[in-house]
N, C-alpha and C positions, 0 to 999 in steps of 0.2 A: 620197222619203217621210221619209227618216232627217232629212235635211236639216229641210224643213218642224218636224219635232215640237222638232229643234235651237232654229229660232228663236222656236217658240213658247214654249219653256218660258224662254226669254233674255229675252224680254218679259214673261214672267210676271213675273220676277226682279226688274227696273226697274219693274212695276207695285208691289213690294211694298216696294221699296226707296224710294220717291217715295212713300209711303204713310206708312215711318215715318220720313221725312224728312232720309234716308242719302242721298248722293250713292254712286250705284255707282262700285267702286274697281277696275277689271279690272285683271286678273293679265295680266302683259306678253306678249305674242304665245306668245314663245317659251319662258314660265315653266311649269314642272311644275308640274301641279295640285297634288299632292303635298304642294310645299313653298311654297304661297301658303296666308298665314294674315290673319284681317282681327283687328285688337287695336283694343278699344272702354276708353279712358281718358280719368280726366277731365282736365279743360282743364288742369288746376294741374299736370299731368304732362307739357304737349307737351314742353320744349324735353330734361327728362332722360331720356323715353323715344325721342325722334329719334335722339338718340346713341346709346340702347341697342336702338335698331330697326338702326342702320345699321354697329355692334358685332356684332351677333348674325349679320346676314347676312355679314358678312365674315368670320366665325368660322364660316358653315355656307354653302361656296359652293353657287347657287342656291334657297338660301331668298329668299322675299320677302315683307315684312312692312309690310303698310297700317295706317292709325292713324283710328280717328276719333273726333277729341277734341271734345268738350261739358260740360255739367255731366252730374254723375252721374246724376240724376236722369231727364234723359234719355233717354241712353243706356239706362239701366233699362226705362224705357218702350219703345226701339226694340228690345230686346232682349226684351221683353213681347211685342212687335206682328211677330217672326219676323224681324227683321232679321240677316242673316247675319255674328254673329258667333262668333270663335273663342274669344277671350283678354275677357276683362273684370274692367279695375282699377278700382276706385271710388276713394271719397276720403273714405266712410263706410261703417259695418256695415249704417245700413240701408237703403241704395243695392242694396248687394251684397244683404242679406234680398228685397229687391224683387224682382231677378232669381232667385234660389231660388223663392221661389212661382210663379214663370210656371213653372220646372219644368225648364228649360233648366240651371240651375245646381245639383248635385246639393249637399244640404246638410253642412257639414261639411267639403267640399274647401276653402275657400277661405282663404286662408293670409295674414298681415299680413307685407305687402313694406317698408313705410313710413310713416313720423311724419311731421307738421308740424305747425306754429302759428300764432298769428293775429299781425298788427299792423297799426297804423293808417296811411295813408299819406297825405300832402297832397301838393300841386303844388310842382314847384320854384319858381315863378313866380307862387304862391297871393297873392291881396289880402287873403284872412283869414288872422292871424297865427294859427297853433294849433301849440303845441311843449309841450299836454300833453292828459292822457286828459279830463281835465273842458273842453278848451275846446269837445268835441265838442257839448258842450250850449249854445252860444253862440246867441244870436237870432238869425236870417234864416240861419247857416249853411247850404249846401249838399253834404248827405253822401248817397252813393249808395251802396250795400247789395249784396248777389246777395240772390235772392228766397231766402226761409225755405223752400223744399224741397231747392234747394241745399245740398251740406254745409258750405259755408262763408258760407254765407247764417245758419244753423240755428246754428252756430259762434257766428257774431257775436251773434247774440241772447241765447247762453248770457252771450258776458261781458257785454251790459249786462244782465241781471239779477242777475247774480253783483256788478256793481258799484254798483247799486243797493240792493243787498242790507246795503253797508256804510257806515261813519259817513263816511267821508273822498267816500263821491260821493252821497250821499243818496238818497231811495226815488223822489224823481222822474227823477231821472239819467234812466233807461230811456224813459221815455215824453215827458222832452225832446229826447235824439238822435233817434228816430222819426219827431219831428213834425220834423225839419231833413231826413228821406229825401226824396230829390228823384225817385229813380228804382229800383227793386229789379232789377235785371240778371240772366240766365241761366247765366251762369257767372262766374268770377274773374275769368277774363281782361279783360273787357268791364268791369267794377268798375276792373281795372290802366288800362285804357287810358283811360277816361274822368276818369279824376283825373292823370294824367298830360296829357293834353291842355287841365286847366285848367279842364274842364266841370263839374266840382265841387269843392268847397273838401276834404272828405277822403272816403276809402275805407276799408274794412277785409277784407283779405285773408291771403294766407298769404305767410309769411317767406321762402317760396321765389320768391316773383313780383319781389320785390325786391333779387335779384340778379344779378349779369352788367349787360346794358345797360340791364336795368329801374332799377338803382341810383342811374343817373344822372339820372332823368327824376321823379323822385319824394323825397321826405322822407319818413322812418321814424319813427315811435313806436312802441315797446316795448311790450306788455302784460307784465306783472307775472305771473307762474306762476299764485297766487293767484286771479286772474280771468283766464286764458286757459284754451284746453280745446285739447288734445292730437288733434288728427285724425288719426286710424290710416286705412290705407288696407289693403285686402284686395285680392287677386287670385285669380283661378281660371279654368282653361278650363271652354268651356261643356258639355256633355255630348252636343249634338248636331253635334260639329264637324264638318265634312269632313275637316279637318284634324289628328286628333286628336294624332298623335304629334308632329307639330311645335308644335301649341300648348302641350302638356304639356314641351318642350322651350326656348319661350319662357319660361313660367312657372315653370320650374326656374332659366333663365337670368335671371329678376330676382330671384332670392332666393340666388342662387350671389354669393361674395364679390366677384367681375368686376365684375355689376349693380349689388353694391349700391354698389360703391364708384362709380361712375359717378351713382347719387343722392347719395349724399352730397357729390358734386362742385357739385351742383343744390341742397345745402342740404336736403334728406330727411335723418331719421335711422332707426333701425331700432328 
């Protein structure tokens, strides 16, 4: 009988997780429940949080630490819809607000682990010349975006207003890169990879995607402080964890000097 209610509620678990569009991550045969933790971050964070998933467990033998990266936005949502998470890092405050009202995030825990900033990126191999922020407005361009619920979708939209706002790119600036959007994507990453592949002429993402081997696959333009916005990213465990004490010890460990210097290696700042 024990047995029987075992796989039913195992089924339950993969009904709710196909529901909010999580792949279930099982904890390996032989891991303590204990110290299996699931950490929901966004995409802009996989390659610095791997090393600091794969840091932490080696620093705490028998922890084990699953990732499932998306846009924040999201994750919010699967984290709305019961999805079992422990740790959740956004890439904005109202990503993480989102999770607070489902009620799962208790309000006031969640603590700023990390900075970044935006720039624009074209192909190595691009046929449209573009080596400044105006030539974004250029005719037939093709520029691809993350959607505006995205926070670095909602980011981008800030600087073309903010640069539309001034005499050097004029008040239509804004509403002629838009009309060059080819495609609005669900996370950075997908924005990285498609302008790297040449599938559009530029991108606008965060300064972090364009380091390591992203470097080479891609041209950088700068935003100007003046028209960029500062993306703060917040963390906090959820309140319903199973896991509580190891995720409060995750969470400690990205804001501990270890962490963070491991983002800053990734081009984060604090």
């Amino acid at each position: 009988m024990l047995h029987r209610s075992c796989q039913f509620v195992g089924l339950a678990m993969s009904v709710i997780l196909s529901a909010c569009g999580v792949a279930p991550t099982p904890a390996p045969a032989s891991a303590n429940l204990n110290m299996f933790a699931n950490v929901f971050a966004a995409a802009s964070l996989t390659d610095a949080f791997n090393e600091l998933g794969k840091t932490f467990e080696a620093a705490n033998p028998g922890a084990k630490i699953a990732f499932n990266y998306a846009g924040s936005q999201q994750l919010a949502q699967q984290i709305g819809q019961g999805a079992p998470a422990d740790v959740f890092a956004s890439a904005n405050a109202a990503q993480m607000e989102a999770a607070i009202k489902t009620g799962r995030v208790v309000s006031g825990t969640a603590q700023t682990f990390a900075r970044n900033r935006l720039v624009v990126i074209t192909p190595k191999t691009g046929l449209n010349p573009i080596t400044q922020l105006k030539d974004l407005a250029k005719p037939a361009l093709k520029v691809v975006l993350a959607d505006k619920a995205v926070p670095v979708g909602g980011y981008a939209l800030d600087f073309l207003r903010k640069a539309s706002a001034t005499p050097d790119f004029g008040a239509a600036y804004s509403q002629t890169v838009l009309a060059n959007v080819v495609s609005y994507e669900q996370d950075v990453k997908a924005v990285l990879s498609k302008v790297a592949l040449g599938e559009a002429d530029a991108g606008i993402v965060y300064a972090t995607d364009v380091l390591g081997d992203s470097a080479s696959k891609v041209n950088r333009i700068d935003i100007p402080d003046a028209l960029n916005t500062v993306a703060v990213y917040p963390i906090a465990a959820l309140n319903d964890s199973k896991n509580a004490a190891l995720a409060q010890k995750f969470v400690a460990f990205v804001l501990a000097p270890e962490g963070q210097q491991i983002l800053a290696k990734y081009g984060f700042t604090r």
